[in-house]
C-alpha positions as CSV (number, residue, x, y, z in Angstrom):
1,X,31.3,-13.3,-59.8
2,X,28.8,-15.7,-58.7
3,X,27.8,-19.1,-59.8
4,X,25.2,-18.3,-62.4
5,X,26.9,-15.5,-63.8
6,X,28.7,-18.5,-65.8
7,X,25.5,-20.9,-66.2
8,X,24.9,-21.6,-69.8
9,X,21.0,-21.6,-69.0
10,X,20.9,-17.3,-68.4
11,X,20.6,-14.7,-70.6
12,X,22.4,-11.6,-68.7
13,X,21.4,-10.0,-72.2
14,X,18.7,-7.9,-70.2
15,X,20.6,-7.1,-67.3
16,X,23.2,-5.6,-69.4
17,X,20.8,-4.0,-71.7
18,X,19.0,-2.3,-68.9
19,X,22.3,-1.6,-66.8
20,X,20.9,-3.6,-64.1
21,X,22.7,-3.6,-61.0
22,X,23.3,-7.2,-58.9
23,X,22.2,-7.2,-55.1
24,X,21.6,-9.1,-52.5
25,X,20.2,-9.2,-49.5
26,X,23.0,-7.0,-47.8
27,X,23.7,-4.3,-50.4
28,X,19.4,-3.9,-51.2
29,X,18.8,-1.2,-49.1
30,X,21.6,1.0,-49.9
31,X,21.2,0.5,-53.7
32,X,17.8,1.5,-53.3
33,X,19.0,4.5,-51.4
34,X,21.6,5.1,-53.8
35,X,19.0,5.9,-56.3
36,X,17.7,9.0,-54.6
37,X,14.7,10.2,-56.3
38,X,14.6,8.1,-59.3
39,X,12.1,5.1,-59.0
40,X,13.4,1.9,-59.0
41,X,12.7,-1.5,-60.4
42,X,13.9,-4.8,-58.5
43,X,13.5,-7.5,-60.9
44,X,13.2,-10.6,-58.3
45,X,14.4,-13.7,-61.1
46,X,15.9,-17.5,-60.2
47,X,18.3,-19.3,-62.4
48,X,16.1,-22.0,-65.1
49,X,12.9,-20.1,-64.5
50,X,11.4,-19.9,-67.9
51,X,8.9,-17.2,-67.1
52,X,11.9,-15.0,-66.2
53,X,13.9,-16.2,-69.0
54,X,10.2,-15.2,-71.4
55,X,10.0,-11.4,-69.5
56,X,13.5,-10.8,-70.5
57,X,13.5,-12.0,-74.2
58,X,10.1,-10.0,-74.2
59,X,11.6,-6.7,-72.8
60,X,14.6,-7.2,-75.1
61,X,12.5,-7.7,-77.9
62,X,10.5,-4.3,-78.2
63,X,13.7,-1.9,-75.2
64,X,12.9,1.6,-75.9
65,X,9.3,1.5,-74.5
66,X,11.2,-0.2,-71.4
67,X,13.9,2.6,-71.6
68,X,11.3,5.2,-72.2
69,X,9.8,4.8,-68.3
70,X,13.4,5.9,-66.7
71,X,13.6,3.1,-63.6
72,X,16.8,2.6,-62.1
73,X,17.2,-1.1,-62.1
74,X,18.2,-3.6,-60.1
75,X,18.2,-7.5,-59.9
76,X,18.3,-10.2,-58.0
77,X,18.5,-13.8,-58.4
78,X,16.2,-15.2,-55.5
79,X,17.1,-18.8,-55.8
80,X,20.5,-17.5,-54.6
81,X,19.7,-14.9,-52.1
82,X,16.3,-16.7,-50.6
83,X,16.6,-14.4,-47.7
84,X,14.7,-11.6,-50.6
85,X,12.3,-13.6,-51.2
86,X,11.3,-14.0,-47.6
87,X,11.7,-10.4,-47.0
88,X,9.1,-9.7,-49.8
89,X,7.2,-12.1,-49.6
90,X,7.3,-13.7,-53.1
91,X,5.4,-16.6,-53.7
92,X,6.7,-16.6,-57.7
93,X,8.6,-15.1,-59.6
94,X,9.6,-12.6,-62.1
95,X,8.2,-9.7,-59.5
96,X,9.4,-6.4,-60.4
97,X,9.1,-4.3,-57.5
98,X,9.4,-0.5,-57.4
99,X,10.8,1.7,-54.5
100,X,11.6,5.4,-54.4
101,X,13.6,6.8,-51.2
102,X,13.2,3.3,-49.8
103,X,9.7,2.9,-49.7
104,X,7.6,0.2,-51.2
105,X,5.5,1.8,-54.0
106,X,4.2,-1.6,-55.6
107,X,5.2,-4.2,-58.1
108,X,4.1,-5.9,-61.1
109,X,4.1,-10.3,-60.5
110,X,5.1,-11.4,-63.7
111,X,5.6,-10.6,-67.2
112,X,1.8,-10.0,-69.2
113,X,3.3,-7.4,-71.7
114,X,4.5,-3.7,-71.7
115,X,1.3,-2.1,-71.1
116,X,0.7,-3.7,-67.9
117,X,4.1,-3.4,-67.3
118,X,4.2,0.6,-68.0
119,X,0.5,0.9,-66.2
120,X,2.2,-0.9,-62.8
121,X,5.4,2.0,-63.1
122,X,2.3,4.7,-63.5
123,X,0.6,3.1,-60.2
124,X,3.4,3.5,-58.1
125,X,4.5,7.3,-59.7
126,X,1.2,8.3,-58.4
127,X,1.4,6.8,-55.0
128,X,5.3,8.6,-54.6
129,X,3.2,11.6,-55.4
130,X,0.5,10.5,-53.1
131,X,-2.2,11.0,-56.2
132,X,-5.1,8.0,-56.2
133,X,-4.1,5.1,-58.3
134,X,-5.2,4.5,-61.7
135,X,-7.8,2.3,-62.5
Protein backbone atom coordinates (compact mmCIF):
# COMPACT_ATOMS: atom_id res chain seq x y z
CA UNK A 1 0.00 0.00 0.00
CA UNK A 2 1.50 3.26 -0.81
CA UNK A 3 2.07 6.31 1.10
CA UNK A 4 -1.15 8.22 0.44
CA UNK A 5 -3.29 5.32 0.69
CA UNK A 6 -2.96 6.28 4.57
CA UNK A 7 -2.91 10.24 4.20
CA UNK A 8 -5.60 11.76 6.14
CA UNK A 9 -6.02 14.53 3.32
CA UNK A 10 -7.67 11.77 0.49
CA UNK A 11 -10.93 10.59 0.05
CA UNK A 12 -10.43 6.91 -1.58
CA UNK A 13 -14.44 7.15 -1.20
CA UNK A 14 -14.49 7.46 -5.19
CA UNK A 15 -12.07 5.10 -5.97
CA UNK A 16 -13.86 2.55 -4.07
CA UNK A 17 -17.20 3.68 -5.28
CA UNK A 18 -16.25 3.39 -8.83
CA UNK A 19 -14.01 0.14 -8.29
CA UNK A 20 -11.11 2.07 -9.56
CA UNK A 21 -8.08 0.18 -10.12
CA UNK A 22 -4.44 1.75 -8.89
CA UNK A 23 -1.56 1.90 -11.66
CA UNK A 24 1.33 3.15 -12.38
CA UNK A 25 3.53 3.80 -14.84
CA UNK A 26 4.54 0.04 -15.24
CA UNK A 27 1.18 -1.83 -14.89
CA UNK A 28 -0.79 1.22 -17.31
CA UNK A 29 -0.58 -0.44 -20.45
CA UNK A 30 -1.60 -3.85 -19.43
CA UNK A 31 -4.57 -2.57 -17.33
CA UNK A 32 -5.64 -0.79 -20.29
CA UNK A 33 -5.32 -3.97 -22.29
CA UNK A 34 -6.94 -5.88 -19.64
CA UNK A 35 -10.04 -4.04 -20.41
CA UNK A 36 -10.60 -5.38 -23.88
CA UNK A 37 -13.37 -3.70 -25.42
CA UNK A 38 -14.72 -1.75 -22.66
CA UNK A 39 -13.60 2.04 -22.71
CA UNK A 40 -11.65 3.15 -20.06
CA UNK A 41 -11.34 6.12 -17.87
CA UNK A 42 -7.79 7.07 -16.25
CA UNK A 43 -8.43 9.51 -13.68
CA UNK A 44 -4.81 11.37 -13.61
CA UNK A 45 -5.23 12.97 -9.60
CA UNK A 46 -2.19 14.22 -6.94
CA UNK A 47 -2.50 13.95 -3.31
CA UNK A 48 -3.90 17.78 -1.69
CA UNK A 49 -5.18 18.75 -5.02
CA UNK A 50 -8.45 20.32 -4.20
CA UNK A 51 -9.82 20.33 -7.69
CA UNK A 52 -9.46 16.44 -7.56
CA UNK A 53 -10.65 16.26 -4.15
CA UNK A 54 -14.03 18.77 -5.64
CA UNK A 55 -14.48 16.10 -8.94
CA UNK A 56 -14.70 13.27 -6.57
CA UNK A 57 -17.05 14.68 -3.89
CA UNK A 58 -19.00 15.87 -7.15
CA UNK A 59 -19.15 12.40 -8.82
CA UNK A 60 -19.98 10.87 -5.43
CA UNK A 61 -22.59 13.24 -4.86
CA UNK A 62 -25.06 12.52 -7.96
CA UNK A 63 -23.00 8.16 -8.93
CA UNK A 64 -25.61 6.57 -11.02
CA UNK A 65 -25.29 9.01 -14.00
CA UNK A 66 -21.35 8.22 -13.50
CA UNK A 67 -22.23 4.44 -13.31
CA UNK A 68 -24.75 4.76 -16.01
CA UNK A 69 -21.73 5.48 -18.94
CA UNK A 70 -20.05 1.78 -18.16
CA UNK A 71 -16.02 2.96 -18.15
CA UNK A 72 -13.76 0.67 -16.68
CA UNK A 73 -11.74 2.83 -14.40
CA UNK A 74 -8.51 3.33 -13.43
CA UNK A 75 -6.42 5.95 -11.32
CA UNK A 76 -3.44 7.26 -10.83
CA UNK A 77 -1.88 9.56 -8.45
CA UNK A 78 0.63 11.69 -10.67
CA UNK A 79 2.38 13.36 -7.91
CA UNK A 80 3.60 9.84 -7.13
CA UNK A 81 4.12 8.31 -10.56
CA UNK A 82 5.44 11.74 -12.38
CA UNK A 83 6.68 9.56 -15.16
CA UNK A 84 2.37 9.61 -16.24
CA UNK A 85 2.29 12.83 -16.34
CA UNK A 86 5.16 13.17 -18.68
CA UNK A 87 3.99 10.42 -20.77
CA UNK A 88 0.58 12.33 -21.26
CA UNK A 89 1.44 15.33 -21.22
CA UNK A 90 -0.57 16.87 -18.31
CA UNK A 91 -0.08 20.27 -17.58
CA UNK A 92 -3.01 19.94 -14.59
CA UNK A 93 -4.83 17.91 -13.20
CA UNK A 94 -7.92 15.91 -12.56
CA UNK A 95 -7.56 14.59 -16.53
CA UNK A 96 -9.66 11.82 -17.14
CA UNK A 97 -8.46 10.12 -20.15
CA UNK A 98 -10.22 7.39 -22.08
CA UNK A 99 -8.57 4.46 -24.03
CA UNK A 100 -10.20 1.45 -25.67
CA UNK A 101 -7.69 -1.44 -27.03
CA UNK A 102 -4.89 0.85 -26.01
CA UNK A 103 -5.56 3.69 -28.03
CA UNK A 104 -5.90 7.24 -26.97
CA UNK A 105 -9.57 8.21 -27.64
CA UNK A 106 -9.57 11.66 -25.68
CA UNK A 107 -10.05 13.10 -22.24
CA UNK A 108 -11.92 15.48 -20.34
CA UNK A 109 -9.17 18.21 -18.20
CA UNK A 110 -11.01 18.80 -15.18
CA UNK A 111 -14.12 18.42 -13.48
CA UNK A 112 -17.08 21.24 -15.05
CA UNK A 113 -20.03 18.81 -14.14
CA UNK A 114 -21.61 15.57 -15.52
CA UNK A 115 -22.76 16.69 -18.77
CA UNK A 116 -19.52 17.72 -19.95
CA UNK A 117 -18.28 14.86 -18.29
CA UNK A 118 -20.80 12.32 -20.19
CA UNK A 119 -20.50 14.57 -23.59
CA UNK A 120 -16.34 13.93 -23.37
CA UNK A 121 -17.21 9.71 -22.81
CA UNK A 122 -19.78 10.28 -26.14
CA UNK A 123 -16.61 12.03 -28.06
CA UNK A 124 -14.43 9.31 -27.66
CA UNK A 125 -17.35 6.36 -28.29
CA UNK A 126 -17.66 7.85 -31.57
CA UNK A 127 -14.04 8.18 -32.42
CA UNK A 128 -13.60 4.03 -31.27
CA UNK A 129 -16.32 3.74 -33.89
CA UNK A 130 -14.61 6.13 -36.19
CA UNK A 131 -18.09 8.26 -36.47
CA UNK A 132 -17.37 12.38 -36.50
CA UNK A 133 -17.31 13.86 -33.11
CA UNK A 134 -20.15 15.62 -31.63
CA UNK A 135 -20.29 19.19 -31.59
Amino acid sequence: MSDDAQSPHLDHRAFDAFAMQAVDGSTIDAAIAAAGDDLVCVFFWGVDCFNCEMAKKAMLANPDPIRALNLRWLHANVYEHPELGKRFGLHGIPVFMFFQRGKKLGRATGWHGHGQFAAAVGNARLKAEGKPLAG
